[in-house]
N, C-alpha and C positions, 0 to 999 in steps of 0.2 A: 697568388695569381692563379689563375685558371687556363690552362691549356687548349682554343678551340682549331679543331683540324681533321680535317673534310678530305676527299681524294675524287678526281675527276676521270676517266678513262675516254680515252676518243672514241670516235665511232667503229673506228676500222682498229681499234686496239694496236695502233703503232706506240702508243707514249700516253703516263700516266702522271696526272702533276698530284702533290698533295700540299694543302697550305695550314699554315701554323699559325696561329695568330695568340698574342699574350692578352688577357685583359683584367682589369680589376679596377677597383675602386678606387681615389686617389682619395685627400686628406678633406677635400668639400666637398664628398659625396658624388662626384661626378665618374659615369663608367668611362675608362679608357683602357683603348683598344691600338696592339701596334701588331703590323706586320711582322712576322720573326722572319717569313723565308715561305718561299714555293720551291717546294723539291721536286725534282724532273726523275723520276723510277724507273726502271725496265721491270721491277717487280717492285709487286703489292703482297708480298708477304711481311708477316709482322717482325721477322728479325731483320729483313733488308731496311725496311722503314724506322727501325728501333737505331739500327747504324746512322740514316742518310739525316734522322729526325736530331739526334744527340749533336750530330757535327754542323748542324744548321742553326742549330740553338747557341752553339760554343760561339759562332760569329758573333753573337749577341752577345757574349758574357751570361750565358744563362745555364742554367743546370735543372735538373729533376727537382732537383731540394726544392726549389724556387716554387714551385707549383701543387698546390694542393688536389687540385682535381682536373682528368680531361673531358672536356665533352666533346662529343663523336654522334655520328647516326649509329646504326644497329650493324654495318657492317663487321662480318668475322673477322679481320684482319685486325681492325682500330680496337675489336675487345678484346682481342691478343697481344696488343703492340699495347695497352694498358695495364693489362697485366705483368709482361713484360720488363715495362717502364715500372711497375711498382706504384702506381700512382691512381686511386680513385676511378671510376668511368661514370659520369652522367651522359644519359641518354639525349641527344640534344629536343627539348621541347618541340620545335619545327618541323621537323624531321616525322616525328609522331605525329603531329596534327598533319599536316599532308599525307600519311598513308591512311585517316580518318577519313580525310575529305577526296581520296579517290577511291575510296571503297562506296562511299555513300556515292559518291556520280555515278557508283557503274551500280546502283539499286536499279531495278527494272521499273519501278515506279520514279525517280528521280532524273534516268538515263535523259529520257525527251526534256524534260524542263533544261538540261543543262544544254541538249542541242538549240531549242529557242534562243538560250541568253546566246549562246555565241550565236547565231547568227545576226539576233538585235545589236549586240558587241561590234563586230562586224560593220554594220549599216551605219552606227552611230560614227563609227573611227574613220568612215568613207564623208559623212556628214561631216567631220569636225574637220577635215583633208581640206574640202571646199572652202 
């Protein structure tokens, strides 16, 4: 199984959730994906999360053994908390390509094409409203 688990902070940094999710391949080839647990943190460091992640997992009946590799974004916390755990880190593919395509929209040649489509964006979702 593969370990995927992301962490969200508010705006006003009152409360931090981080979510777990198991997924793998079943015996037809098919991915499935289950919730393990949203953990609710006052901290994002990587041993509070290595505590709060190990005992959200045990609700499942699941263990480290269980999992071959985590994927994460690039934050420092998650490459801690995988090292930590002992367990593989891939980089999550998405995560990468969205820091691709906001570097490219903020190109000075790019910048204006991308204010057009929103605004045509825009117009079209006021159009389809009607």
């Amino acid at each position: 199984m593969v370990l995927l688990c992301d962490g969200w902070t508010s705006t006003n940094s009152n409360f931090q959730l981080y979510c777990l999710v198991a997924a793998y391949v079943d015996t037809s080839g098919k991915l499935q994906q289950h919730l393990v647990g949203i953990v609710d943190t006052p901290s994002a460091r990587s041993h509070d999360l290595q505590r709060l992640f190990i005992a959200e997992m045990s609700k499942s009946k699941l263990t480290m053994d269980q999992f071959f590799c985590s994927v994460t974004d690039g934050a420092s916390n998650l490459k801690s908390l995988a090292e930590r755990l002992q367990v593989p880190r891939i980089h999550c593919a998405c995560h990468v390509l969205h820091l691709v395509v906001v570097d490219i929209t903020r190109m000075p040649d790019v910048a204006p094409i991308v204010e057009k489509c929103k605004k045509n964006c825009c117009k079209i979702s006021k159009i389809a409203e009607t």
